[in-house]
N, C-alpha and C positions, 0 to 999 in steps of 0.2 A: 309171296315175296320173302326172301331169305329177311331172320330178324336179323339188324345190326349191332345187335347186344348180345354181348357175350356173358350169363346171369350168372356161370360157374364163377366168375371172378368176381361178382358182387359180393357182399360180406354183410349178413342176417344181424342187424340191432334188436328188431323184437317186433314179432307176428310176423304180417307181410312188409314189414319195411327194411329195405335194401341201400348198403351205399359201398359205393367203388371209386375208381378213379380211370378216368377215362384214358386214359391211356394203354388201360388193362384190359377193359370191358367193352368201349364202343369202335367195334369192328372198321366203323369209314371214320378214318380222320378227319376227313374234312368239316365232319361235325362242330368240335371244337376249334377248329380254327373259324368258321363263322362264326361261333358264339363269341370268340374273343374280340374277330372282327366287328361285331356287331357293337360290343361293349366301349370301343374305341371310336366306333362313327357318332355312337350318341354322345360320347364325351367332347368330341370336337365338334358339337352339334349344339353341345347345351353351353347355355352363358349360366353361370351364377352371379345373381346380385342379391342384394338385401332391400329390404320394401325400399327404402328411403332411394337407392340408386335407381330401383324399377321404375319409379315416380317420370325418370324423366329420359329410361332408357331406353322404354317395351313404347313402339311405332303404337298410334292410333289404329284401331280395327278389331274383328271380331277373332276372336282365339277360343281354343279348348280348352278349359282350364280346370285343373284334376288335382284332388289332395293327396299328397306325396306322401307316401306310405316309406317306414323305414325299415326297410327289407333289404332282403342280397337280393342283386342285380342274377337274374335267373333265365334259360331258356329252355321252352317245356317243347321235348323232342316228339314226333308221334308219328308211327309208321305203321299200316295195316293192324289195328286195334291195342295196337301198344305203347304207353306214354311211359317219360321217363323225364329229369331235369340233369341238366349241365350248368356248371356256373363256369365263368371264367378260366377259373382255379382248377378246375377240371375236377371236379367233383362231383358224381353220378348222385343219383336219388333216383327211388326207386319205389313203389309200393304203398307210398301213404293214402289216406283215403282221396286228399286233390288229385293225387294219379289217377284215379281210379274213376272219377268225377270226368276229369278231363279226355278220357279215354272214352268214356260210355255217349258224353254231350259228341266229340269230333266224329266217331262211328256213326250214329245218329244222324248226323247234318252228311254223311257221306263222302267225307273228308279219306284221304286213303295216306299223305302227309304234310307235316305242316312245322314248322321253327317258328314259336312263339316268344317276345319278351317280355317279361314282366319283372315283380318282387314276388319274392320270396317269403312271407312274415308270419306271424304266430299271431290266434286269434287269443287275447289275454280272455280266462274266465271272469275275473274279474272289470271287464269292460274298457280298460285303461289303452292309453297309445301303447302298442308293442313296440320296441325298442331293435335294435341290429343284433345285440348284446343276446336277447331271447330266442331269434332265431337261428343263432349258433350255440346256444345254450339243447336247445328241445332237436334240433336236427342233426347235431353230433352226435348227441347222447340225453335221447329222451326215458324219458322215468318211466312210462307205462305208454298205454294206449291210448289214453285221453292227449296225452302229451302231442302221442304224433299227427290224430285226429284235430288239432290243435292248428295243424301248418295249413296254409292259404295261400292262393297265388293270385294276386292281381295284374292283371296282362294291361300294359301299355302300348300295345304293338304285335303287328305279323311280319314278321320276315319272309316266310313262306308259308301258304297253302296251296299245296299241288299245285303248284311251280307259280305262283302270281305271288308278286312282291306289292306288300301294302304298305310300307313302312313310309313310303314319300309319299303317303294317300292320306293324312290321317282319320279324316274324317267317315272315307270306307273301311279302313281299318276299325275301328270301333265301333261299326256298324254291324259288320261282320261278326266282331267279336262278341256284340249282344245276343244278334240273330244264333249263334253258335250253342254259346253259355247261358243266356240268358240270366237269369238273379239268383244262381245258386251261390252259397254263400262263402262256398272253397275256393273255385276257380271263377274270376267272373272278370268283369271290365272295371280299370279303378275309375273310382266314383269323379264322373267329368258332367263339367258344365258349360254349357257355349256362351259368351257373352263378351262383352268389349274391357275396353282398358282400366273403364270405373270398376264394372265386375269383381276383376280381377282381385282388387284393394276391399272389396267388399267382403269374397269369401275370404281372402290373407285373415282377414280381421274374425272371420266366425271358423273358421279352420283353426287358424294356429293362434289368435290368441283367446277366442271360447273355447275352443276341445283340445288344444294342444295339439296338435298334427306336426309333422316335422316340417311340414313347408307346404308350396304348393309350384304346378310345373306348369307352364302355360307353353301350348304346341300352336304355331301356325305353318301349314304348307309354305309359307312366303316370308315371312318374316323370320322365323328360326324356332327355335326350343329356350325357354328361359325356367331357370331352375330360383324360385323366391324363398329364403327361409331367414330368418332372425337371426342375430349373431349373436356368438357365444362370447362369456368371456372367461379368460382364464387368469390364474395367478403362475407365472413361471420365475424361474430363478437364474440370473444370465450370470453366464460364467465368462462368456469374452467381447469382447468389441473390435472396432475397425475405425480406423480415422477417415476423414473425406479427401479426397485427393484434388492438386489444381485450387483452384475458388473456392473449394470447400474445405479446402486445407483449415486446420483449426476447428472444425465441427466434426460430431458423431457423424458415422456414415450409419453403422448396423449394428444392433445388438444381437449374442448367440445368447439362445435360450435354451432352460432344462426342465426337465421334472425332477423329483427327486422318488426313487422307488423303495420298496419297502424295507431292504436291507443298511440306506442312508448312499448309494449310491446315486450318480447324478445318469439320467440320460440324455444326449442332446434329442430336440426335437424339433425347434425352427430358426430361424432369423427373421430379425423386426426390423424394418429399415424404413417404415411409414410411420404416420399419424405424430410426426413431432416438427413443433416449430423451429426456426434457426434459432431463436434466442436458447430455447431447451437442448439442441442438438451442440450447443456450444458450454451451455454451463452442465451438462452432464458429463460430457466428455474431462471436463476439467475436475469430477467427479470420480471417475473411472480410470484416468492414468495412474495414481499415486496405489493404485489396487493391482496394477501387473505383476503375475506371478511366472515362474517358468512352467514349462509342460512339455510333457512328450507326446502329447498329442495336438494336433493340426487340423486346423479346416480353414477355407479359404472363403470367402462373399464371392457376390456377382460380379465385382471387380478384381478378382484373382489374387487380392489383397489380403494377407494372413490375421487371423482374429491373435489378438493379443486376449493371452486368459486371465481374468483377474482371482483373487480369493474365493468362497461363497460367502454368501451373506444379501446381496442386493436382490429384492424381487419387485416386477413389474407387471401391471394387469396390460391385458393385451385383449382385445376383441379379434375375433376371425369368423369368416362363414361358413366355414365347412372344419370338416376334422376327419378324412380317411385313411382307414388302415392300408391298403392293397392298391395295387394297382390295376390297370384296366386286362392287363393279360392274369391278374388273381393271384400274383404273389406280393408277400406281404413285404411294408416298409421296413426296413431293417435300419435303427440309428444307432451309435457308438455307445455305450456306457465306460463313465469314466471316476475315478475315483480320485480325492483330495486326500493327501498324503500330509496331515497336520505336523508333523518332523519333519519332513523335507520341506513342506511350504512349497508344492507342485503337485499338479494334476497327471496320472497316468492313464491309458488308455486301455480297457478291458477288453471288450470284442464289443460287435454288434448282437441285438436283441431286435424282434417286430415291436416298432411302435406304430407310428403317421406320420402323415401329414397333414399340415395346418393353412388352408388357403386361404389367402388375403387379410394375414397378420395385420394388427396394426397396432400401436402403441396407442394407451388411454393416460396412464402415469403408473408414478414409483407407487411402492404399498408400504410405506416407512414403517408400519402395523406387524410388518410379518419377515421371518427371516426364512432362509433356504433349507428347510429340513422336510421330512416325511408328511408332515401333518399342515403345513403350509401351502406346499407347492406340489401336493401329492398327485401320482399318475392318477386315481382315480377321477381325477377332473377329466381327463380324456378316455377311460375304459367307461365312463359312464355314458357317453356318447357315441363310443364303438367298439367294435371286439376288438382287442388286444391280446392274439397269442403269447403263451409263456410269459404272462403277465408277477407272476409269484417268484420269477427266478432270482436268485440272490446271487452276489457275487462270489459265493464259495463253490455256488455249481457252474459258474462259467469258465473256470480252472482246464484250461484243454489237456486232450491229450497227449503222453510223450511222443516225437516221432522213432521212427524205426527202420535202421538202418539198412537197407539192402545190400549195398556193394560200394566199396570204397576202392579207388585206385590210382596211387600217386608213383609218380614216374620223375626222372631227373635226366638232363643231358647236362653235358659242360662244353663248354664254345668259348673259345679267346681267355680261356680261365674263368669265366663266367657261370655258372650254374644257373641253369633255367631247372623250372620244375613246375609241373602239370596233375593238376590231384582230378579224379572226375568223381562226385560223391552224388550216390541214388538213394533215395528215402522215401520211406511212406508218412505219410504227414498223422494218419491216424484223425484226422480233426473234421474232413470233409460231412461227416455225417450232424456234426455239433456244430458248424457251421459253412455259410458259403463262399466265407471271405478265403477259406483253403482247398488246394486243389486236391485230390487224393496222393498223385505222387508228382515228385520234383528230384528234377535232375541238374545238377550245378557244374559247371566246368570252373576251376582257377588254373589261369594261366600268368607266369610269372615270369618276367627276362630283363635282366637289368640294364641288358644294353638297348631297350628300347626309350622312347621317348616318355611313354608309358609305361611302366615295368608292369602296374598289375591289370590284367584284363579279366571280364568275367562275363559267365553267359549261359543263359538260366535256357529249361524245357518244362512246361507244366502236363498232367495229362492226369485223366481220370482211368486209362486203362495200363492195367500192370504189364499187359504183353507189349504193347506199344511204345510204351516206357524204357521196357529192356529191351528193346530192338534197337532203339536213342540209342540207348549205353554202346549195345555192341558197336554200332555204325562209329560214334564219338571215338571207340578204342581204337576202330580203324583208320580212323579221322586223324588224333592226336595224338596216340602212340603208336608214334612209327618208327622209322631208323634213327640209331642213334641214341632212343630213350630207353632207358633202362625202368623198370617197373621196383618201386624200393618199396 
């Protein structure tokens, strides 16, 4: 069988270990669209709750119940003696010794292809929980060979073994996967145990709070996927609020929250609009008005309601269950950084940076203890719990760049005594590569007539290809300068 990996386009870190991106190197597409696919059915598969909600939310019966390793979400590919890993993100791997593992145990068992999921993780020499943070530490960019010998994959799942889907099977699923892998210590089945809903609460209790584990997952064919882990908490610094609307008029609706990053800029990163009583939600409110400050930047709540920004200075602990970077198609959260301007006494709007997201916020109280700076409310409270790309960037490198102008062309006619005039201006933005909020190039029409009802009209074309772009232009010239218009 033809291989579907293309290894000219992998890129050599050190020995036999390889990484690409699939879009380069794995020849059938379709590949990574099931991996994404795949990433997305168990997100809408899995509940997260915290011990205390599982208490009374996970049905009576017998479950799988597995210690939840804190890994990238990972699919290990395998075709006629050849293994390789996909993440979401589209990220190739290639060559490390689990590959290598995983390839010799699937030949063996006679397997000819198979789409497996699992994590991704690093085994710590030091014997400690491996973190998310390590395994994009040592897989990007690992130190030696012990590093890469270091990566393990624990499989929670088959998608495919020549052509049989086990993934609604769980229980043959893991069976499979013992019989396969059996107890090697790279590639193998993460560590599951069968028992009921007491169980459950039993190992929560010798998993995560004896060894520290990051959680635990509990699978039933019937019941669903429930994902259990303890809740964090954090210190953030809110920079705006929202009033309650109707009956709630006079009470807090939501608080916006920040971190603050290394250089003393703020980033946003969630809203809190839980865990406060109405007595609280009425006298903080009356706290936070007398604080509104102006701003040039905007964000709206769940009720399409504009956050009013106030000074910095207030910070509040907030509990949350989870804290991810990416999303389930592997690219990363991108939120606003914004900067406090103490002469103007207002907030401006920088670009976007990857942080997270923060699911199922919730407010604990004020921290009257601590104010909004570096060392307070520092992003490392959240890089220590996942990877955070461009985590060191400061706001002197987020500076874009200028754009550059293609083609300018303004035209005038005169009508009734009237002068109309039509300018069509092409640019490259130059920014598309430093960020995603710009498109490569844009093309702008101003149209101007006084005798209308409207005199000024306008109307944009965005595009990432330059021929495409100036094919616009030409078509617009045909469009808008025609009889009558003079080119000035």
């Amino acid at each position: 069988m033809k291989s579907i990996l293309n290894k000219e386009k992998l890129i050599q870190l050190l020995g036999d270990y390889y990484v690409g991106k699939a879009a380069d190197c794995i020849l059938d597409p379709d590949i990574l669209r099931q991996v994404r696919m795949r990433r997305r059915q168990l997100g809408r598969m899995m509940m997260a709750l915290d011990r205390d909600k599982a208490k009374y939310r996970i049905p009576a019966g017998d479950y799988f119940i597995s210690r939840k390793i804190d890994g990238e979400f990972t699919c290990l590919v395998y075709r006629d003696g050849e293994a390789f890993t996909v993440n979401p993100g589209g990220t190739v791997r290639m060559g490390a010794e689990f590959h290598k593992r995983a390839a010799k145990h699937l030949k063996k068992a006679g397997v000819k292809s198979a789409l497996i999921g699992g994590e991704l993780y690093v085994n710590r020499p030091d014997g400690k929980r491996a973190w998310v943070h390590d395994v994009v530490r040592v897989a990007r960019k690992p130190e030696d060979e012990d590093a890469v010998d270091s990566l393990g994959f624990g499989i929670f799942n088959i998608y495919d073994l020549d052509g049989k889907d086990y993934s609604m099977h769980y229980a043959d699923a893991i069976q499979k996967v013992q019989e396969i892998f059996g107890k090697d210590g790279l590639v193998h089945s993460v560590e599951t145990v069968v028992g009921d809903e007491k169980e459950i609460f039993k190992l929560f209790s010798k998993w995560v709070d004896e060894e520290d584990a990051e959680g635990v997952v509990v699978r039933s064919d019937t019941a669903g996927v429930f994902k259990i882990k303890p809740r964090h908490t954090l210190d953030l610094a809110v920079v705006g609020f929202t009033e309650g609307i109707d009956d709630r008029s006079g009470m807090l609706h939501s608080m916006l929250l920040a971190v603050v990053r290394s250089d003393g800029s703020f980033q946003i990163v969630s809203r809190v609009g839980g865990g406060f009583s109405d007595d609280q939600r009425i006298e903080i409110l009356k706290l936070l008005n007398p604080q509104v400050v102006e701003s040039e930047y905007a964000e709206v709540n769940s009720d399409r309601v504009a956050y009013q920004m106030i000074k910095p200075g207030l910070v509040i602990e907030i509990s949350c269950l989870d804290i991810i970077s990416r999303t389930s198609h592997g690219s990363t959260i991108d939120r606003m950084i914004i900067e406090w301007d103490e002469d103007k006494k207002h907030w401006e709007g920088i670009r976007r940076l990857p942080l997270c997201s923060i699911i199922s916020p919730q407010f604990l109280r004020i921290r009257d203890d601590k104010t909004a700076n570096a060392d307070d409310v520092k992003i490392s409270q959240l890089s220590d719990i996942t990877e955070i790309p461009d985590l060191e960037r400061v706001a002197d490198d987020l500076i874009l760049p200028l754009s550059t102008v293609i083609e300018r062309v303004v035209a005038t006619k005169t009508l009734k005594e009237a002068t109309m005039v039509r300018k069509l201006l092409l640019w490259k933005t130059n920014k598309e590569e430093a960020s995603r909020d710009h498109p490569a190039y844009v093309l702008h029409l101003t149209n101007y007539s006084p005798n209308r009802k409207e005199p000024l009209q306008h109307e944009i074309r965005v595009s990432s290809s330059e021929e495409q772009i100036k094919m616009l232009m030409e078509n617009w010239k045909e469009k808008y300068i025609v009889g009558g218009w003079v080119i000035v």
